[in-house]
N, C-alpha and C positions, 0 to 999 in steps of 0.2 A: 971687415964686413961692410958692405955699402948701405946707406943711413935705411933706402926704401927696402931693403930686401931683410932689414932688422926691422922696421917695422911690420912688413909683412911675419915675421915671424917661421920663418921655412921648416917647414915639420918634414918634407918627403926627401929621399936622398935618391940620387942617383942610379938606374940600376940598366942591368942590359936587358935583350928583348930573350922569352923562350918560346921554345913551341905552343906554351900555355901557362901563364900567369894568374896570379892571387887578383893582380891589381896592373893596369897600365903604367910605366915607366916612360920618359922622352930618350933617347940618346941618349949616352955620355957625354958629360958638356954643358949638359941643359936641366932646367931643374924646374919642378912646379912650385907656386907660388899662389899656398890661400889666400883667395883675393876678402876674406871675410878674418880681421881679429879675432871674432867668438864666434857664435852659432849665427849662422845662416839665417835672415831672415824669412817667417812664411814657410816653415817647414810641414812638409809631407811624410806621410807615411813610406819606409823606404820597403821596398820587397824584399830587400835581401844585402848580404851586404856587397861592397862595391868589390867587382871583378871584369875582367878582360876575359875575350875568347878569344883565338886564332881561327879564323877561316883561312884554309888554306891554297883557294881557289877564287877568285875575284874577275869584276870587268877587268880584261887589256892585260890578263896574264896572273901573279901570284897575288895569294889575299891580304889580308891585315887584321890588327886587330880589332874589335868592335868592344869598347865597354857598358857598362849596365849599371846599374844603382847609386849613380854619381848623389851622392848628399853634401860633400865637403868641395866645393867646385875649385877650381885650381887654372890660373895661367900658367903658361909658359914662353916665355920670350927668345925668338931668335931670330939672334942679328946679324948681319952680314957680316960677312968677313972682308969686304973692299966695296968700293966706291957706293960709301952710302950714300943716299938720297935725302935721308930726312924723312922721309914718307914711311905710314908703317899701318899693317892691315889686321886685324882683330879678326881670326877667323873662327865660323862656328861650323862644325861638322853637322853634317844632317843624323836621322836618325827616328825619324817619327815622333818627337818628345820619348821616346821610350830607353834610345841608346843611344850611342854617338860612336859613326866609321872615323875614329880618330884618325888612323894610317890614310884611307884612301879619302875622305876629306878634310884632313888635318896635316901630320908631318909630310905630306908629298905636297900639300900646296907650301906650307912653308921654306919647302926645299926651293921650291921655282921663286918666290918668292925672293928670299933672302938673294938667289942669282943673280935676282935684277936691282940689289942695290936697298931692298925694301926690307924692313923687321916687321917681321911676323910675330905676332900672339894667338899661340893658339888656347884656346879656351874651353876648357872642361866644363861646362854648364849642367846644372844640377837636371837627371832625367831620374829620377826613382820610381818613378811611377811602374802600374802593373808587369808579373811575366807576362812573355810570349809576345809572337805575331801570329796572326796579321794583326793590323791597325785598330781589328775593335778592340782590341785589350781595352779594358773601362778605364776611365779619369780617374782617380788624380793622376795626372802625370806632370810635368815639369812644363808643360805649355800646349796650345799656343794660348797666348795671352787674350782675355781675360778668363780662361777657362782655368787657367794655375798663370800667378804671378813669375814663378821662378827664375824661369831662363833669362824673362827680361830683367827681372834686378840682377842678374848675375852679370849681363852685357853690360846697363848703367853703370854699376860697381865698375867692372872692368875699363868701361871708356876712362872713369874718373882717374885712377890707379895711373892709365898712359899719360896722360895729361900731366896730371901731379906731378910724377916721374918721368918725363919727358927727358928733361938735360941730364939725369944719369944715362937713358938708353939710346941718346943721342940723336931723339924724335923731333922731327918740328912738331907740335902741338896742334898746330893748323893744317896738318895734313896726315890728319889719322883717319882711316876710313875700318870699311866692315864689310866682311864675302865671305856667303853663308851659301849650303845646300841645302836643298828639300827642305827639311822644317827650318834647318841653319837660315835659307833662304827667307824664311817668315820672319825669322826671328832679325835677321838684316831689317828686313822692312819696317817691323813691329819699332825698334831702336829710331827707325828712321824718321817715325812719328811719336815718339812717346821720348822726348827729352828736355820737357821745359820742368818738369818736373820730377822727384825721384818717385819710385812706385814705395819706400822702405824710410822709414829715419834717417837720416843723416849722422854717418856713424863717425866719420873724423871728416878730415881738412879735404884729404881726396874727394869728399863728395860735393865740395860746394864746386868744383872745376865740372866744365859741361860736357855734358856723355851725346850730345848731339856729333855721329860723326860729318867728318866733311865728304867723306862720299861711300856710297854704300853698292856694294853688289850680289847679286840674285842668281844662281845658277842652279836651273830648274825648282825653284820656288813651291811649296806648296800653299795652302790655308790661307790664301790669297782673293777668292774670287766669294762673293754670295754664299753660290752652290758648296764652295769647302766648307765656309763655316757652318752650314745647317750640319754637314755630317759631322761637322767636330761638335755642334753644340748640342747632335743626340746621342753622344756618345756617354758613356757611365750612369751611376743612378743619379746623381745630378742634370737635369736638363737645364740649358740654355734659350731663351729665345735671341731669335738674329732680327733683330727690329731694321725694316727699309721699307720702301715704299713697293706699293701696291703693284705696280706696272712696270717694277726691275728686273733689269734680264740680267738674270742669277748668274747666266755665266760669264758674262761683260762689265757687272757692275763689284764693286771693288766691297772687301768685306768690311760693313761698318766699322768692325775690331780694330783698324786699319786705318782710323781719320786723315789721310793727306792732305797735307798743306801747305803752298808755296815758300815754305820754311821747310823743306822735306830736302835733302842732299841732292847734290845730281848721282845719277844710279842708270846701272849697268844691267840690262836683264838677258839671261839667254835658254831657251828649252827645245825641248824636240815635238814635234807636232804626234810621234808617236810613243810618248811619256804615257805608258800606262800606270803610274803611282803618282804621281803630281799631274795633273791636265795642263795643255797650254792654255786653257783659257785662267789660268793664275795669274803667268805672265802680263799676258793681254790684260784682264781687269785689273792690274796692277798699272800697268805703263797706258793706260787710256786715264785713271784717275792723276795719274802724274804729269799727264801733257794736258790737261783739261785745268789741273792747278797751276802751270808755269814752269813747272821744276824741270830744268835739263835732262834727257833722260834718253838712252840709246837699249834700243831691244834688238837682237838677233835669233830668230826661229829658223831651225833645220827642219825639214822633213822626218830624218832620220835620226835616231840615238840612243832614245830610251831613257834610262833615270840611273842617277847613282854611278855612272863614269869616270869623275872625277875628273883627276890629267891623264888618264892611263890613254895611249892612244889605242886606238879602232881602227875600223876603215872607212867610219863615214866623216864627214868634213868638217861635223861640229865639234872635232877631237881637236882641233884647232883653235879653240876657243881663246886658250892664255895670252895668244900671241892680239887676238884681240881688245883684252883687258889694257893690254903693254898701252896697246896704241892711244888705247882713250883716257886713259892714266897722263897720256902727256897731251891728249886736246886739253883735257879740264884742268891742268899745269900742277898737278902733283908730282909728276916726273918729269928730268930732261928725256928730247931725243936721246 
């Protein structure tokens, strides 16, 4: 057994996919990996306990599955099968803080991934929080941050883990990044400002290695802008104030929650200007505080697409987007040509 994967201590075993599951499974091959020795820090009240649903219908053709009451959060690594790179992406599935579309933003980005030579984690971040949608279901939920700590200790935790673990899964260290949707997308960003420091105690050696990644990406973003976080911060019987100044425009000014600073990765943003569940103006107040601090940073806006896509293709042009990731992966020299 290999020294990190004894230390992690692996409780889940392998299993295949059904119409409808107890609990989310990866592949054959592939195995989750408590990224926490004991209890989870910052724990929540869970709804229920954790399960998987099959939707059988999704964008761009068949569904996936969606899980719910994540408490025990869990990676999973997968590595190429030929011409690795060294490079490796920690992905977070979107989901509102509430679930997480593992399949359509999870196992299908690691697929495209691993293609191109890159190891994938994907990562189970702790969502427990309330049943049901829509999005007012009340707080606590698993994020965004500082509304519940969760998800980001769970990202920290996990940067540290790669790091640590680097020369077993054949990573360079210095070229580990993060591609997140919708809330995933915050929770990219949130990481990308919140790593000088842990949010949790320092639980072993993996945590003193830095969870700052070297570069991060954003596709369709939410809880990003001003205007997101006032609706996140009236959300449950806990209220939040969004402290900014008097004369900010809510939808272009970047959400305090969010401090960017020319220490922020370079970062990849892309949305659709007709995203009815995440607004493009996330994007925007995001990539205006990022060009305003220094930080390298490329934004792509479609007209057309909508939200929660994934890779599944369409027929509008922003179904194309991976191929753009490819390329800027090799300006900022995480990849060859």
């Amino acid at each position: 057994m290999r020294p990190l994967h004894f230390a992690l201590c692996v409780v889940f075993a392998c299993g295949g996919l059904s119409a409808q599951q107890t609990t989310w499974q990866p592949s054959p091959g592939h195995t989750q990996l408590p990224i926490w020795p004991g209890a989870a820090p910052d724990p929540q009240r869970v709804a229920g306990p954790e399960e998987s649903h099959w939707w059988p219908t999704g964008p761009g053709g068949p569904g996936g599955f969606t899980v719910y009451h994540v408490s025990r959060p869990t990676m999973t690594v997968y590595s190429p099968k030929e011409n690795n790179t060294g490079a490796a992406v920690v992905v977070f599935p979107g989901g509102g803080y509430e679930d997480l579309a593992i399949d359509l933003e999870g196992t299908e980005v690691c697929d495209w991934l691993t293609s191109k030579g890159i190891t994938c984690v994907l990562l189970k971040y702790r969502v427990p929080g309330e049943e049901g949608y829509p999005k007012s279901a009340p707080y606590p939920k698993s994020g965004p941050y500082p509304e519940s700590p969760m998800a980001l200790e769970d990202a920290q935790r996990t940067m540290g883990l790669l790091r640590f673990g680097a020369a077993e899964w054949h990573i360079d260290p210095h070229k580990i990044g993060v591609l997140g949707f919708s809330a995933g997308g915050h929770l990219s960003a949130a990481i990308s400002t919140y790593f000088a420091k842990r949010l949790y105690p320092a639980v072993d050696t993996a945590d003193k290695e830095s969870c700052r990644p070297d570069f991060a990406v954003a596709i369709y973003p939410g809880h990003l802008s001003i205007a997101a976080a006032e609706w996140d911060a009236k959300q449950g019987a806990k209220k939040f104030v969004v402290r900014h100044p008097a004369n900010a425009d809510k939808d272009l000014s970047v959400n305090p929650d969010v401090p960017v600073t020319r220490q922020n990765p370079p970062t990849f943003l892309l949305q659709a200007e007709d995203d009815h569940v995440d607004s493009v103006y996330d994007s925007l107040a995001y990539y205006i505080a990022l060009k305003k601090a220094g930080v390298p940073v490329e934004m792509h806006l479609y007209a057309q697409g909508g939200h929660a896509f994934g890779l599944r293709r369409t027929k509008f042009p922003i179904t194309g987007w991976p191929n753009l990731v490819e390329t800027w992966l090799v300006t900022i020299g995480m990849i060859s040509q």
